[in-house]
Every structure is written in C-alpha cells, then in structure tokens.
N, C-alpha and C positions, 0 to 999 in steps of 0.2 A: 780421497775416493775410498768406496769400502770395498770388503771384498766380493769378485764376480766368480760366477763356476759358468765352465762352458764346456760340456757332455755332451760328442756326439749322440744324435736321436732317430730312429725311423721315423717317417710318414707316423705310420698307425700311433708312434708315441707320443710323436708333436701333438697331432689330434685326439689325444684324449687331454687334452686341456682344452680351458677356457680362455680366449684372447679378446682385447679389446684394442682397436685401432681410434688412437685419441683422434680430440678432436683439431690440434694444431697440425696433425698432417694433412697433407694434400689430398687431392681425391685419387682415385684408381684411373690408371692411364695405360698400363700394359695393353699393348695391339696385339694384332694378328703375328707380327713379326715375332715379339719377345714370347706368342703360345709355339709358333710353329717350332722353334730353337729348341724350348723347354721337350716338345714334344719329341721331335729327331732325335734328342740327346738320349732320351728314355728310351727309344726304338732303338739305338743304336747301342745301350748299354744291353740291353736285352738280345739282341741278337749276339754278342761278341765275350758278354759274361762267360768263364767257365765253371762255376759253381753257385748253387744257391747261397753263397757265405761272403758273394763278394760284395763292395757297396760301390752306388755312385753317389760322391758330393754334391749335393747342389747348392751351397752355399751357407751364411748364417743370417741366423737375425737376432737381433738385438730387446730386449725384453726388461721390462720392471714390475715387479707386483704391482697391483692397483696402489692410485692413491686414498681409495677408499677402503676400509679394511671389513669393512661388512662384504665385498667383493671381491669372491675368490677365483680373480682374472688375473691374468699378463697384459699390460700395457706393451704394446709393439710400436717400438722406435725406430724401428730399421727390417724390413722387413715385409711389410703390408703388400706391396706388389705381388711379391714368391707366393706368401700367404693365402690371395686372395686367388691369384690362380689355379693353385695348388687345389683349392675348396669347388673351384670350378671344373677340373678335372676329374676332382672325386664325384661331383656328379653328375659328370657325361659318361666317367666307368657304370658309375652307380644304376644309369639309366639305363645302361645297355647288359648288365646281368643278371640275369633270371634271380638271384635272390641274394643278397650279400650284407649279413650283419655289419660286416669287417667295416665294409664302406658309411653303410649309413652310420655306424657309431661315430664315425672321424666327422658328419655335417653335423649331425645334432644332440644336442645334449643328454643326459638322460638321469632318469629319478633318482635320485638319491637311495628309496626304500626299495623298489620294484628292478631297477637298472633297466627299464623300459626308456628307449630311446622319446623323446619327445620333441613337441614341432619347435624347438628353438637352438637356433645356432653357436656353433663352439666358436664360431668367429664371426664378431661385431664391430660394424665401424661407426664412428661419431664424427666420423667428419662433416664440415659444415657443408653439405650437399646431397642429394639423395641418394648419395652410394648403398647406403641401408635399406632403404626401400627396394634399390635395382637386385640387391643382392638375394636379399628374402623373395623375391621375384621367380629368382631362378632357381634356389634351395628348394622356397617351402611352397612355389607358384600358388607367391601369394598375389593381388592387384594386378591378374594379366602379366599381358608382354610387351614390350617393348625393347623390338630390336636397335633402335637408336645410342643403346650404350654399349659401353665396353663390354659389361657383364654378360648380356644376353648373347654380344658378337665375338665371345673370346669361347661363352659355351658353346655356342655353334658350331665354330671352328671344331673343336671337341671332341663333338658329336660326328661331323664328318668327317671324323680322321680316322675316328674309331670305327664308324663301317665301313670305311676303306680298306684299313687293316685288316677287318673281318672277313669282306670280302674276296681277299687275299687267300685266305684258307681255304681247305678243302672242310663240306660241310662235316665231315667225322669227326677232325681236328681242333674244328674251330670254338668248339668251348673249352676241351680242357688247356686251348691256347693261350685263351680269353682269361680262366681264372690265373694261369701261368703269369701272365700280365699284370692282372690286377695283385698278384702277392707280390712279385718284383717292385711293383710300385710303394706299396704298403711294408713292405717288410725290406726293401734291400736299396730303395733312393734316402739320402741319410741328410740330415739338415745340421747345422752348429747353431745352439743356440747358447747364446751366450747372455745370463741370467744377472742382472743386476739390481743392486736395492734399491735406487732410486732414480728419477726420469733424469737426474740434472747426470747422475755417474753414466748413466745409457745414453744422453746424447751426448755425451765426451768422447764416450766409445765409439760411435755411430760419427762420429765428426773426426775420427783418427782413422777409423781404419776405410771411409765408406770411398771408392773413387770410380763410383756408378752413375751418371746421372748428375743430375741438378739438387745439389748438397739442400737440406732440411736449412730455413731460415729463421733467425729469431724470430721475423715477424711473424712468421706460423701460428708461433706461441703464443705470442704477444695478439695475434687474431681472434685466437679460441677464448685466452682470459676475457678479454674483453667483450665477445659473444657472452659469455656466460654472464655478464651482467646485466644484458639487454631484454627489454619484456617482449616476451613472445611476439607481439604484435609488431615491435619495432626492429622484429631481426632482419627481415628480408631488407629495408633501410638499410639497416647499417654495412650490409653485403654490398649492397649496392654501390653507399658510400666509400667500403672499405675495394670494391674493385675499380671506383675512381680516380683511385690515388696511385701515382707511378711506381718510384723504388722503395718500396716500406722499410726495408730496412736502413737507406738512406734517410729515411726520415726522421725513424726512430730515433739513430745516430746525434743529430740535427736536436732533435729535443731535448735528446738526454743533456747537451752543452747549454740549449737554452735554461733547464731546470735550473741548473749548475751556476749561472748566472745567477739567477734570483735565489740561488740560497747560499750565495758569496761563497762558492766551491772553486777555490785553484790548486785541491791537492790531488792526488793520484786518483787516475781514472780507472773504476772499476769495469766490470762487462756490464754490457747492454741487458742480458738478461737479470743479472740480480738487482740492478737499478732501477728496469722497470718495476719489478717485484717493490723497493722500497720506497719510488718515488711517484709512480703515476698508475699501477693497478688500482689504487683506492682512492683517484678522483673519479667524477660526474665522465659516465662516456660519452655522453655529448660534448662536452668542454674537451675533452682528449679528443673527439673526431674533429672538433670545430681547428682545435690549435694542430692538429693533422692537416689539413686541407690549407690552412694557412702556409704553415710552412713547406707543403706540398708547389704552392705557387714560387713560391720564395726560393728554393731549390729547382724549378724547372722551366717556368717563366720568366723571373728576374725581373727588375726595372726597365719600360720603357722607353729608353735615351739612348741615343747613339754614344754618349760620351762615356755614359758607364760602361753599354756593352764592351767598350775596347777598353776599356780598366779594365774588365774583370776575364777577359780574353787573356790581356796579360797576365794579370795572376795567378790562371788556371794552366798555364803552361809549367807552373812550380810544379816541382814532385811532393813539397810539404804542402799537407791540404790544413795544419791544426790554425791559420792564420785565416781560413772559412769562417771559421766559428764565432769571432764578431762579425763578420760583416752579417751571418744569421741574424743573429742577436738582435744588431741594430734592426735590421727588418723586421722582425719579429714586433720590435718593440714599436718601431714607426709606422710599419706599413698598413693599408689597408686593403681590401678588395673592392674595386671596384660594383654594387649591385649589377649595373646594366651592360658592363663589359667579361666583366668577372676578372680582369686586369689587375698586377699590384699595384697602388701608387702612392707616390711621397707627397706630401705638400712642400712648395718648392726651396723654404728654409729647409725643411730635411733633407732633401737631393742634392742642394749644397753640398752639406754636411757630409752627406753619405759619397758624395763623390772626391770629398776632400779626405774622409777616410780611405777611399780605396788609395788615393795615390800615397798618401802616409804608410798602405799597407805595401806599395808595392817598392820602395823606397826600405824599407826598412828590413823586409824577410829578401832583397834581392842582395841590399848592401850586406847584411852576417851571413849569406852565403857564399858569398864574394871573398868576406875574409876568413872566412871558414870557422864561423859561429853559429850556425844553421842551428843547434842544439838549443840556443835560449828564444826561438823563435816560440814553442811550445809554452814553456811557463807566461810569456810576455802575451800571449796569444790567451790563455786563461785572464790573468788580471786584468787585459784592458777588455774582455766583457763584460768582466764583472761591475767595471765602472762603468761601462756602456747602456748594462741595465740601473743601474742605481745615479746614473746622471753626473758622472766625476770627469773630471779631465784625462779620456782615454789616452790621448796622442800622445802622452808623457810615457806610458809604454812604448811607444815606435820613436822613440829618440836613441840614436846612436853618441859615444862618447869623444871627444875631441880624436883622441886614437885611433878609435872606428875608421873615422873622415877620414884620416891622413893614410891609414890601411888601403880604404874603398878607393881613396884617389889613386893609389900606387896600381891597384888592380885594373883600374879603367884603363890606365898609361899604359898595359902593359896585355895589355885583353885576356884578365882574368877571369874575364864575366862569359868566356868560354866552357865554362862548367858543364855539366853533362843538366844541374838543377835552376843555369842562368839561359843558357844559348839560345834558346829559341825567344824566351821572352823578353831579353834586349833588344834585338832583333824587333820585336812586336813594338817594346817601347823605343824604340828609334823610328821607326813609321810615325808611332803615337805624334812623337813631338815636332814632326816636320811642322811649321805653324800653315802651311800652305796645303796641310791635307786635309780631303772633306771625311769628316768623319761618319758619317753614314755608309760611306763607299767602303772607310775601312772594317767598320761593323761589318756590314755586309760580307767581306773578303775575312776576315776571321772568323767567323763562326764558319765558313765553309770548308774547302779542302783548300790549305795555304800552304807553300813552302819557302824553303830561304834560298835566294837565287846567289848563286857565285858570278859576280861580275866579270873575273877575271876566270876561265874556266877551272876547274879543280883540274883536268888536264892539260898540262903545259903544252903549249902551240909555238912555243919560238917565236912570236911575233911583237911588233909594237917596242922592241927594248928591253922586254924577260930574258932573264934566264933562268937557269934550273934553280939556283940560290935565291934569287927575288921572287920567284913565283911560289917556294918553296913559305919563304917568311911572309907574305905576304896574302897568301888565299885565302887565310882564315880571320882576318882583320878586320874592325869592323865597316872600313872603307868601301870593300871587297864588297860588300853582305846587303842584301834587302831579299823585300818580300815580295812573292810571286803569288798571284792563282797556280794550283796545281797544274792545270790545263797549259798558262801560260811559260810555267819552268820546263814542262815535258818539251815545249816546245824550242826554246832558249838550248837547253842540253849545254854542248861543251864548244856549241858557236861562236864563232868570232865574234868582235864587237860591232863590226857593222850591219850582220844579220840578227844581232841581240836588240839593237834602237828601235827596230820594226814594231819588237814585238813589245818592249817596254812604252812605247807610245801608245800603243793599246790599253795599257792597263789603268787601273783605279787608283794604284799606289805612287801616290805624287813623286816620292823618294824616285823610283824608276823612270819618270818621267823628266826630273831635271836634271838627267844627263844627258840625254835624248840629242844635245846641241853639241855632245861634247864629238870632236872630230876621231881621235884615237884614245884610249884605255890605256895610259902610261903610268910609271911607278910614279912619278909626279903629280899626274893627276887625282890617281886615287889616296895617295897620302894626303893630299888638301883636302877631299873627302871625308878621308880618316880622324883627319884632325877636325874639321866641321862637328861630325858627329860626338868626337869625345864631348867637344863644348858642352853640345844637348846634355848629353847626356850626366854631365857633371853641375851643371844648372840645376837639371831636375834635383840630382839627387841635393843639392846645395853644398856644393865642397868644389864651387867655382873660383871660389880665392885663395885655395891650398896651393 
C-alpha cells in the first residue's frame, strides 16, 4: 500500500474540490432518518458551541484521484451518502439566503479564467442509476421534479427544517442568525478526508475501518467493469439480467473455482478482485452473464431429486465449504437448463454420477475431520476439480489411507464424530441411511427448520433404570440422537418416553418412528440402538470389517 494523508477539512474546504462517485457504488439511500440526525446534530453543536474556533466531526471519507488523469477529480469510496447530503443541505441553506457566494461555490464549479461559478456540479455520481439526473434536478433544476426520490425528499426535508428554525426567531434576529448558521456550517462542521493513491489502497481502507452499513462488495465492482463494456443499447439488459441474479458475490466466488478448473489451477488462491481483473474482465459479457445465470441456478436451485437434496443437506451442515467447489464444477460442466422450465438437469448417467460423488464427498471430508485432518480437505478439493473438468478419475482424491480407516473406525466407537464440524450431519447421515426412510419426506424435513431430538432427555428424570452416571455417558451417543421438525422437538422438550411416542408417531423421520413399539427407554435398549446405528454408519463409510 502507498502512502495516504488524512487532514482534518471544513465544509467550505471539502467543497472546493471536484468529486466523482464511481460507478461500482451503490445508489444514494440516505432517508429522512439519517437528514433529521445530521441535522439535530448541527442545531445542537450550534447552540452549545462556545466559540467560533471550535469544530464538530462529522466523520471521514475515503478518496482517490481519478483513474483518468486528464480529470482533476476525487474518486469517493467511502463516503457518497455524507457527501451527497451534505450537497443537499448546501442547497436548501443556499435557497433560503438572500445572497451567498460562500454556498453557491461549494455546488458548482467555476472557470478556471473568470472564477465565475458555472452550471456544473463539484460533486458527480456515475452510478449505474439515475442518481445524476435526480441530483442536477435539485442543484441546477434541471428536467423538473420528482419528488419520488431520495434527492428531492431529503431536500425537502431541508427546506422545512430551515423555516422552522427561522420561524423560531424574532424577525430582527433572524438573518444575522441565519448567516450565523450558514458559517457554522461552512467554516466550523469538519470532515476527515483521508486521501489515497489508488481505488484498490481506498477500498482497503474503507474495508478496515468502515462498520456502518452494508459493507461495499466485490460485485459492485465487478458490476460497473462489466457495464462498461456493454453497448449503450444493451445496458438496461444487462441491469436487468444483472438484478436477476441472487448473491453475486457468491457467484463470483463460484466462478472464480470454476476458471481455476479449466486452467489446471490447485495452487494458492488469490482475491476475487484481482482475479477477476486477470481472468474474466476481458471475455465476451454475454458469455460472463450467460455462465452467471448458470451458475446462479446451480448455487440456488440445485438438482431436482430427493436423493440429492438429502446428500447435499448433509454436506452443508460442514463448516468447510472448499469441498463445494467440485460438486460446482461438476454442474457447471454437466448441467443444463432447462428451456421451458428454466430448471437444472442432468441426464440420468450424470445424476448417477453426480450423486455418487456427493456421497464420496461426504465420506471423505466427514471421515479427516473425524480424525482431525480437516486441513488436506482443501488441497484434495482443488485437484479433484481439476480432473472433474478435464475428465480424470476424481474419486481417487476422496480416498482415505488404510490408517485413515482404522483412525475413522476408533472415532465412530467412540463418538468422535461429536465434533462441533461432524454433529449435526451424522445425525442427518443416520436418518439418510435408515433404508426404510422416504426420502422425499426427509428432503422435505431438511431443508426446513430441523433439530436433533435427545431421546433420553438432556435432563436427568430418575427414571426407567438412569442414573446420574449413565445418563451422564450416555445422552450424547448416537443411540440417544435423531431428528425432529423443530415444531415437533419444542414439543418432545425434556418429556418422558411415553409422552415422547405420541409425538414421534407423528413424524416423517422413520428413525422416530421405529421406536414408537418400544415399551420403556432403558440403557439396554438404547445401546442396541447405538450399536445398530454404528453398523450404518461404518458401512457407509466402508471400514465395516475393521
């Protein structure tokens, strides 16, 4: 990073520069709320100040020279809200005094030969929206009104505060109060601007110190480049397309691993932003929107099969998400969209395929975290996309070593897979494998509000043959353990077992329901349970004859 300077500034000083609000930011969204605050705060420094020497902060903003250097502007990275308000203020003072150079020089520019103010503003936005229009609306009433935006209803606001205030006075008082005001503002509200050489060192800055709001995204960025390439006529398109797509920056995310893929990349992952910069600024932006929208369904729709949905249920209960990035891949690479439903779908050798990867995946990242190998899930999670795109034998990545086994097995014995990164989705994968569950039902019940029901209550009741020491060792086992509707565990609570059958008869989760016959909840019983389940579960993973 180079070097930044950041000089307390008045009003009057900030505004005798030229600012430009790029095009990767958002639009202007400051309400009524965030003018009234700005505004009280000002009325209240002004009544309670004891000298014209003292200042009030009202914050920084973050700044870069242009990246054009025939334009001798500030690029505003942080900041634009304050900014844009502040410009609205100056001209609801502006509007209400008899004559004020001071003011008009802080909205509009002026000649370089003459220093005659002219009709164009010291602060310009390019954001992709008609902020710019709304704003020269209000400045230089230009194109009418329209009170429909911020612009017009934050001046307003403005305007009615200031003949409130005016109001307030006695008419003898009320101008030399009025310009009292207007120098307060201009000469004694102080701004931090903190000046940097370049957009990528000012959003570092703006991303360290900023904990206002809904933090600036890559995609912003990544927005505006891509506007910029599009022909005039195909912009409102591409808004379009580009407001049809869920989390951009998930997506982006998403591509960059796909890229990565087809250019046999498994070495260190750099940031999203300089990537896009050397991998996908300078393709065709329709092939970038088209493989956006792709991958857009692929991340939010997913395959429709009940058997996947519950693979990939369980998988998303991991805290490691880098074992996503084949299962992308693979979609990327097989899926299609549907024309007439606009649905993802495989043809049914791929779905196979695709669901024999998921359980390869979930075998593989649950068993090294089990034995506390969680670390080579990452590298292993690189190479097998990369042979995922190029058509190699991935599943040789998700092979564990005889060692592994004989580890995974001692964990299962021993309910390792209690982990803070295994517990819930064993749990998921033990429903999975009852062979007597419908899986539709369990789809259904995981994607919604699900929890893990203690059979044996987590508070010790004294009954059935417990004690303090068996219920102790025993409650968190996986004997103990299934899954609930949320609705259905509130209901369960710390119930005996005979008010618990009721409600496990009710449910969808087969697991719950073949106890249902059982007469009393004894350490016998639920150990035959217990041991039931290891089976499953040591099958799956195949380290059934260790």
């Amino acid at each position: 990073m180079r070097a930044i300077t950041a000089v307390p500034a008045t009003i009057q000083e900030i505004f005798q520069k030229e600012y430009h609000i790029p095009d990767f930011q958002r639009p202007y969204s400051w309400e009524e709320d965030e003018c009234a605050k700005l505004w009280e705060d000002i009325l209240d420094f002004y009544n309670t100040k004891t000298s014209n020497v003292d200042k009030y902060f009202l914050g920084n903003i973050v700044v870069n020279p242009s990246s054009d250097p025939e334009i001798p502007a500030l690029e505003v990275v942080d900041g634009q809200q304050r900014l844009i308000t502040l410009t609205l203020l100056i001209k609801a003072l502006f509007d209400n005094a008899s004559n004020s150079k001071a003011l008009e020089g802080c909205l509009k520019m002026k000649n370089p030969l003459t220093h005659d103010v002219i009709n164009e503003l010291r602060l310009k936005t390019y954001v992709i929206s008609d902020d710019m229009k709304a704003l020269e609306n209000v400045v230089l009433g230009r194109n009418g009104t329209n009170i429909d935006n911020n612009f017009e209803k934050n001046y307003e606001y403005f305007r009615g505060m200031i003949d409130d205030w005016k109001k307030e006075r006695t008419s003898m008082s009320v101008s030399n109060e009025f310009d009292k005001l207007i120098l307060l503002v201009l000469n004694q509200i102080v701004l931090l601007p903190i000046n940097c050489e370049t957009t990528d060192d000012a959003l570092t800055i703006f991303e360290t110190i900023n904990n206002r709001g809904k933090p600036l995204q890559d995609s912003d960025i990544f927005k505006a480049k891509l506007y910029a390439h599009v022909e005039h006529s195909k912009r409102d398109a591409f808004i379009s397309s580009w407001n049809n797509l869920e989390d951009h920056n998930g997506i982006f995310r998403v591509y960059m691993h796909i890229l990565r893929a087809q250019n046999k990349d498994v070495g260190h992952v750099i940031g999203l932003r300089p990537y896009f910069d050397k991998y996908i600024i300078n393709q065709n932006v329709k092939s970038v929107m088209d493989n956006l929208k792709l991958i857009d369904k692929i991340i939010n729709n997913g395959v429709d099969d009940n058997d996947i949905v519950c693979l990939q249920a369980i998988l998303n209960t991991h805290i490691n998400n880098w074992f996503t990035y084949p299962l992308y891949v693979f979609l990327y690479k097989y899926a299609k969209i549907e024309k007439d439903s606009d649905e993802l779908i495989l043809s049914d050798n791929k779905l196979n395929e695709f669901r024999k990867l998921l359980k390869q995946t979930i075998k593989f990242i649950f068993a090294k975290s089990m034995i506390g190998k969680a670390a080579d899930i990452k590298l292993a999670s690189f190479r097998a996309y990369v042979k995922i795109q190029n058509g190699k034998d991935y599943l040789d990545e998700y092979k564990l070593t005889n060692n592994e086994r004989i580890k995974l097995s001692a964990c299962i014995d021993t309910s390792q897979w209690t982990l803070k990164s295994c517990r819930r989705g064993i749990i998921y994968l033990s429903a999975y494998l009852n062979n007597q569950q419908d899986k539709h039902d369990l789809s259904q019940l995981l994607t919604g509000n699900v929890e893990i029901e203690h059979i044996l209550p987590r508070k010790w009741n004294n009954y059935d043959g417990w004690n303090e020491r068996t219920h102790a060792e025993d409650i968190d086992i996986i004997g103990n353990l299934l899954l609930l509707s949320k609705k259905s565990n509130a209901s369960a609570t710390n119930g005996f077992f005979e008010y618990k059958k009721k409600i496990y008869a009710k449910s969808t989760v087969q697991d719950a329901k073949d106890i249902i016959h059982v007469s009393k909840w004894t350490r016998d019983r639920l150990t035959e349970r217990n041991n039931e389940k290891i089976a499953l579960l040591k099958a799956f993973f195949g380290i059934d004859n260790i």
